[in-house]
C-alpha positions as CSV (number, residue, x, y, z in Angstrom):
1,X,5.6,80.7,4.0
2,X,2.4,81.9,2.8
3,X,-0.1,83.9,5.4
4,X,-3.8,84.4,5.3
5,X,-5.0,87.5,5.4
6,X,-8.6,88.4,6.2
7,X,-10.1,89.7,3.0
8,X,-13.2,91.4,4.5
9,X,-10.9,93.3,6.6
10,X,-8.4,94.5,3.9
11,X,-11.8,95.7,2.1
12,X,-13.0,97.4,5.4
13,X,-9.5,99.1,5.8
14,X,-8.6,100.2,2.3
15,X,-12.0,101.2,1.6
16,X,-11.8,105.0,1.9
17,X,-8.7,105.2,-0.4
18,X,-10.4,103.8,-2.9
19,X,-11.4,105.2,-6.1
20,X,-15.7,105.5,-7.0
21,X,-15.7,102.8,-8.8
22,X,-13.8,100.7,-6.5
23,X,-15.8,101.6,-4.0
24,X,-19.1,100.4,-5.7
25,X,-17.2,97.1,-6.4
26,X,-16.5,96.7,-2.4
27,X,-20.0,97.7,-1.6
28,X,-21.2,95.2,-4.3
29,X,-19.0,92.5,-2.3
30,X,-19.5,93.8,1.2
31,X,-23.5,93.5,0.2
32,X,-23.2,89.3,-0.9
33,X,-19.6,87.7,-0.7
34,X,-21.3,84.4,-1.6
35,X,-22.4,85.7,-4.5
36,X,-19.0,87.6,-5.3
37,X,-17.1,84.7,-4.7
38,X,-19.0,82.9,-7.3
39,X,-18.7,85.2,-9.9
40,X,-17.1,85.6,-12.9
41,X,-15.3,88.6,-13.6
42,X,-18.0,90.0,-16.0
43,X,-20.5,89.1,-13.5
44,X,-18.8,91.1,-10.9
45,X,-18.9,94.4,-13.2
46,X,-22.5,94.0,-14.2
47,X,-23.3,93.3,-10.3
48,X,-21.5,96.5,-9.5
49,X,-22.0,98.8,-12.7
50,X,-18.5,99.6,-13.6
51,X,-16.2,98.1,-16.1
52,X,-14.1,94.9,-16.1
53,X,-10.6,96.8,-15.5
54,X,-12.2,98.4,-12.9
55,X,-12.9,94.7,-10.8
56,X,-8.8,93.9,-11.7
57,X,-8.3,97.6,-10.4
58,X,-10.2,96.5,-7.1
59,X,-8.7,93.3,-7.0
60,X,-4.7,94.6,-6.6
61,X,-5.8,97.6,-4.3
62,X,-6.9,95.1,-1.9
63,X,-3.7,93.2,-2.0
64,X,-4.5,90.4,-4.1
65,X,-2.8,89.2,-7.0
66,X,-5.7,89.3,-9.7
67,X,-9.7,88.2,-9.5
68,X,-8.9,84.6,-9.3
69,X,-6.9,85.5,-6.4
70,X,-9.7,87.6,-4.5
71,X,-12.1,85.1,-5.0
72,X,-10.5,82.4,-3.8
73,X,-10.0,84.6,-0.4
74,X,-13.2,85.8,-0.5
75,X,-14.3,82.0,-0.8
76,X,-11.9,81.7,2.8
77,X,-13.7,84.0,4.6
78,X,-16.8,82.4,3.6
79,X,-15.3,79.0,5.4
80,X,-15.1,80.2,8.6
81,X,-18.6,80.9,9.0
82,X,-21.2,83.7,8.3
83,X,-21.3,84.7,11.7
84,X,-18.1,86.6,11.7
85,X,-19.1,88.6,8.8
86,X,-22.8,88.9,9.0
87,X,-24.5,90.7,12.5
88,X,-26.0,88.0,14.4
89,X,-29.4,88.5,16.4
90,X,-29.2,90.7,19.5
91,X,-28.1,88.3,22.6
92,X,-26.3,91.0,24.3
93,X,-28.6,90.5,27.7
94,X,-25.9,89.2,30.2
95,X,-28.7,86.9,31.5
96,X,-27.3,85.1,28.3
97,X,-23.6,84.5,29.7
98,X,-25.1,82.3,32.6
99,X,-27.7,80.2,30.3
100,X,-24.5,79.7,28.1
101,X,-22.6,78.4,30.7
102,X,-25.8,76.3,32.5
103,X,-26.3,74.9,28.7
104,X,-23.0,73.8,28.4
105,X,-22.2,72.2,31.5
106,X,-26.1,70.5,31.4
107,X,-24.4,68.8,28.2
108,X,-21.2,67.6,29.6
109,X,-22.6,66.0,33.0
110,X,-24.0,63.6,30.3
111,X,-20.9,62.5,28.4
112,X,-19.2,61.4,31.7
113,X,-18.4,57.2,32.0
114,X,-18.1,57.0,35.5
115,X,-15.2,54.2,35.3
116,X,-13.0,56.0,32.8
117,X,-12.9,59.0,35.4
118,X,-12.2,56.2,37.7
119,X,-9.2,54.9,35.5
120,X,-8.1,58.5,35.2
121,X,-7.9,58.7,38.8
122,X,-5.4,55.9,39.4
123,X,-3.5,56.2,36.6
124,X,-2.8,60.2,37.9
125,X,-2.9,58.8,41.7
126,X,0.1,56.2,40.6
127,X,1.9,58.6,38.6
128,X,5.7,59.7,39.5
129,X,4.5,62.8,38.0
130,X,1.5,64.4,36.8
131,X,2.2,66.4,33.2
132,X,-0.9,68.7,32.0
133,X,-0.8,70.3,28.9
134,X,-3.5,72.9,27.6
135,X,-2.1,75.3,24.9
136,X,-4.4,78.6,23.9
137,X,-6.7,80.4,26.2
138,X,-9.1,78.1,27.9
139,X,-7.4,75.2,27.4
140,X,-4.4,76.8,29.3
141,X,-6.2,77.7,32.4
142,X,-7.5,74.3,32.5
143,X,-4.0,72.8,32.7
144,X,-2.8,75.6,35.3
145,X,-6.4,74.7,37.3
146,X,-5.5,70.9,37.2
147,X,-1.8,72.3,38.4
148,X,-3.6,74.0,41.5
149,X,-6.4,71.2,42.3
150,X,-3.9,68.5,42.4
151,X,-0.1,69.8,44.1
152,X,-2.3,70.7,47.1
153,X,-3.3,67.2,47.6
154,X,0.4,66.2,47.8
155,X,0.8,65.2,44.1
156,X,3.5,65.9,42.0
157,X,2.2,68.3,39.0
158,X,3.5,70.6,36.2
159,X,1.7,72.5,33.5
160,X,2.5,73.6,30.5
161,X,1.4,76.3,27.9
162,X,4.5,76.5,25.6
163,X,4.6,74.3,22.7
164,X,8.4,73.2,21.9
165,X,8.4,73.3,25.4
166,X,5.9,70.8,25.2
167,X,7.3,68.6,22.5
168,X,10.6,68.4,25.0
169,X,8.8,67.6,28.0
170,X,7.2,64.5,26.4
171,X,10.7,63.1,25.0
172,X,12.4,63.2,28.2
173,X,9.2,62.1,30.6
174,X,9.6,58.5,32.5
175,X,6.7,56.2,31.1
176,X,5.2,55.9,34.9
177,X,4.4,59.6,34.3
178,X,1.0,60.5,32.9
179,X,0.3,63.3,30.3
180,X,-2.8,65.5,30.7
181,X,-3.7,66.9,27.3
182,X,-6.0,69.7,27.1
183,X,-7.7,70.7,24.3
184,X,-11.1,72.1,23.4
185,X,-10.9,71.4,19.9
186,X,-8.4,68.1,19.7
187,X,-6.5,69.6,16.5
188,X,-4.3,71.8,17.1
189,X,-1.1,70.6,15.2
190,X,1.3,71.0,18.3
191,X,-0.7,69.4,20.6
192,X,-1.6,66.4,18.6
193,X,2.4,66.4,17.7
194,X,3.3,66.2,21.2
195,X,0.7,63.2,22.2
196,X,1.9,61.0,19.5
197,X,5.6,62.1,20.4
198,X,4.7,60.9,24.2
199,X,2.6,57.9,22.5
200,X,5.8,57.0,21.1
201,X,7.7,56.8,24.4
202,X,5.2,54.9,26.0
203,X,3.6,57.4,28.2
204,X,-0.2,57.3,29.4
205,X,-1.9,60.0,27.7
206,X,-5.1,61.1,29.1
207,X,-7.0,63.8,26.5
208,X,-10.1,66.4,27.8
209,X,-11.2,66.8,24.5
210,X,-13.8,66.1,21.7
211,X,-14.2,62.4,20.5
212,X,-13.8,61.9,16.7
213,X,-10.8,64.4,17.0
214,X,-7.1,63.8,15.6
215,X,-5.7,63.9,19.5
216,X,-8.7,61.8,20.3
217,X,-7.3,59.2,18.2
218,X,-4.4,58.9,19.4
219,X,-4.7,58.6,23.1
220,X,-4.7,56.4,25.9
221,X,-8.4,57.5,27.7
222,X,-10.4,60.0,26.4
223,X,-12.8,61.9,28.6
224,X,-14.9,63.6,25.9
225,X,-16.3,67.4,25.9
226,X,-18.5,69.0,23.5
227,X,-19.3,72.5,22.4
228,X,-21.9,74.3,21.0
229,X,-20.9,77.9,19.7
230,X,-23.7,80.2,18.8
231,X,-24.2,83.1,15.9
232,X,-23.3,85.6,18.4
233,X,-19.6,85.9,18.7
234,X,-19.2,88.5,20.9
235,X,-19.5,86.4,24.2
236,X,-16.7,84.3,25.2
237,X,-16.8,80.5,24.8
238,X,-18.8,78.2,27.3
239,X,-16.7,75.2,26.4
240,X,-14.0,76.6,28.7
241,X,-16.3,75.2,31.8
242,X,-16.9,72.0,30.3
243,X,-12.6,71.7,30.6
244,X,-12.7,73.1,34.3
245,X,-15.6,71.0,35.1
246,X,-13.6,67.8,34.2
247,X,-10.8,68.9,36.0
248,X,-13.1,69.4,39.1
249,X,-14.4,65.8,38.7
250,X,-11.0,64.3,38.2
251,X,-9.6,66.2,41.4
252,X,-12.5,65.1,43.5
253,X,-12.4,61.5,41.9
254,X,-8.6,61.6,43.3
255,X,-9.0,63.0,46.5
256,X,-11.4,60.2,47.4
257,X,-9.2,57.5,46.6
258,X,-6.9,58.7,49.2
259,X,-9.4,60.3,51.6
260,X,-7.0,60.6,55.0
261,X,-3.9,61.7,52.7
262,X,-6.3,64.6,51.2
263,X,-7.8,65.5,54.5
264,X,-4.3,66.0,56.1
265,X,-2.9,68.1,53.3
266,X,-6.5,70.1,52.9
267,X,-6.4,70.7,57.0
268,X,-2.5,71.9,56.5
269,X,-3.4,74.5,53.9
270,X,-6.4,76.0,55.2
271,X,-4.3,76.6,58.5
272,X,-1.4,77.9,57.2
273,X,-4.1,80.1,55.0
274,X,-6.2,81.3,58.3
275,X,-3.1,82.2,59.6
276,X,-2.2,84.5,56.9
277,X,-5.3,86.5,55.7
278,X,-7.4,85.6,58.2
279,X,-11.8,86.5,57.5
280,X,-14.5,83.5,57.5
281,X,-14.1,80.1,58.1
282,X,-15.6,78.5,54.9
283,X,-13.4,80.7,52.2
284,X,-11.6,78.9,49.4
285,X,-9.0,76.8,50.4
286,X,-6.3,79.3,48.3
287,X,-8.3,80.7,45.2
């Protein structure tokens, strides 16, 4: 099984045990990859001043086979973006973190259909169980958050995080259960694996996910997300809150649909809360 490895990294590492002219070489990259990828060998030792050995020298001390084989990695790190190998513009101000998150929600609240949350709702509210399924970091706590809204409204739920545990789950599940499939991007292989698996046996498959995406295509409803990512890669994601959002409105759109059952399990909990930790009345009911 072949594994990428980060190129720019292996330069950045190996860099000091380099010798001169190998160093000029990995400046000479370091300085325009694009360029370097596009290269021909003798265009790589003019660009850099040394000799032609001296770029096949380069080439195995940074673990590659030969040129061809550097530039086709060096050509990969080029394809996931600039922005992780260039230094973006300063937007370090942590004003920033809560425009990110405003922006992305302010973009979401418009791809909501009202009557596909509404069809969500009763397929989850007739469900004999509630799967949701959200592998990687936000789309896991989305799956755990639909866990929490929903079992303290009286409904049978389970999450999952773990991907052949996944694939199980969906080949033994009744089809009156309903599948929750979380993901921010809609392609990761194990998820899109498991909803055709659960396609297969019939099951309702809702997906929180983009439209136009692999898992898109292959489920029941879709309730679409979308995310912007910006040039400056140090702050976390906002497409995580478009997810929690959704599950917000789904739990809500739920809870209504069942109004004295929700009020008699919410008045339970916050009682058996109060009585435990005590403080002001309007605290969350268990977060």
């Amino acid at each position: 099984m072949s594994v990428d490895v980060d190129i720019i990294s292996q330069i950045t590492e190996r860099y000091n045990a380099l010798r001169d002219a190998e160093k000029k070489v990995a400046q000479w990259i370091m300085d325009d990859i694009q360029s370097a990828a596009n290269a021909s060998i003798t265009e790589l030792a003019q660009g850099a001043d040394v000799s032609e050995a001296s770029i096949t020298r380069f080439a195995k001390a940074i673990g590659c086979k030969n040129v061809r084989d550097m530039k086709i990695k060096l050509a990969q790190s080029l394809s996931v973006g600039q922005r992780f190998i260039l230094e973006p513009p300063d937007q370090s101000g942590y004003q920033g973190i809560y425009e990110s998150i405003k922006q992305s929600l302010d973009v979401n609240r418009s791809l909501i259909v009202e009557k596909d949350i509404d069809t969500a709702a009763d397929w989850l509210h007739n469900a004999r169980q509630i799967i949701a399924i959200g592998m990687g970091g936000g789309s896991t706590i989305a799956a755990q958050e639909m866990q929490h809204r929903l079992f303290r409204l009286g409904y049978p739920v389970v999450a999952y995080n773990d991907g052949l545990l996944s694939r199980m789950i969906a080949a033994t599940a009744e089809s009156n259960d309903v599948l929750v499939m979380i993901s921010s991007t809609g392609y990761t292989p194990i998820v899109v694996e498991t909803a055709q698996l659960a396609k297969e046996y019939g099951l309702k498959i809702i997906a929180i996910t983009p439209n136009n995406t692999p898992l898109a295509e292959l489920v029941s409803l879709v309730l679409p997300i979308k995310h912007q990512e910006t040039d400056f890669i140090y702050k976390p994601s906002a497409s995580r809150y478009a997810m929690l959002a959704l599950v917000d409105v789904i739990s809500m759109a739920i809870a209504v649909k069942n109004k004295r059952r929700s009020r008699d399990k919410l008045r339970r909990l916050k009682i058996a809360l109060d009585a435990h930790r005590g403080g002001l009345e309007r605290q969350p009911l268990g977060d």
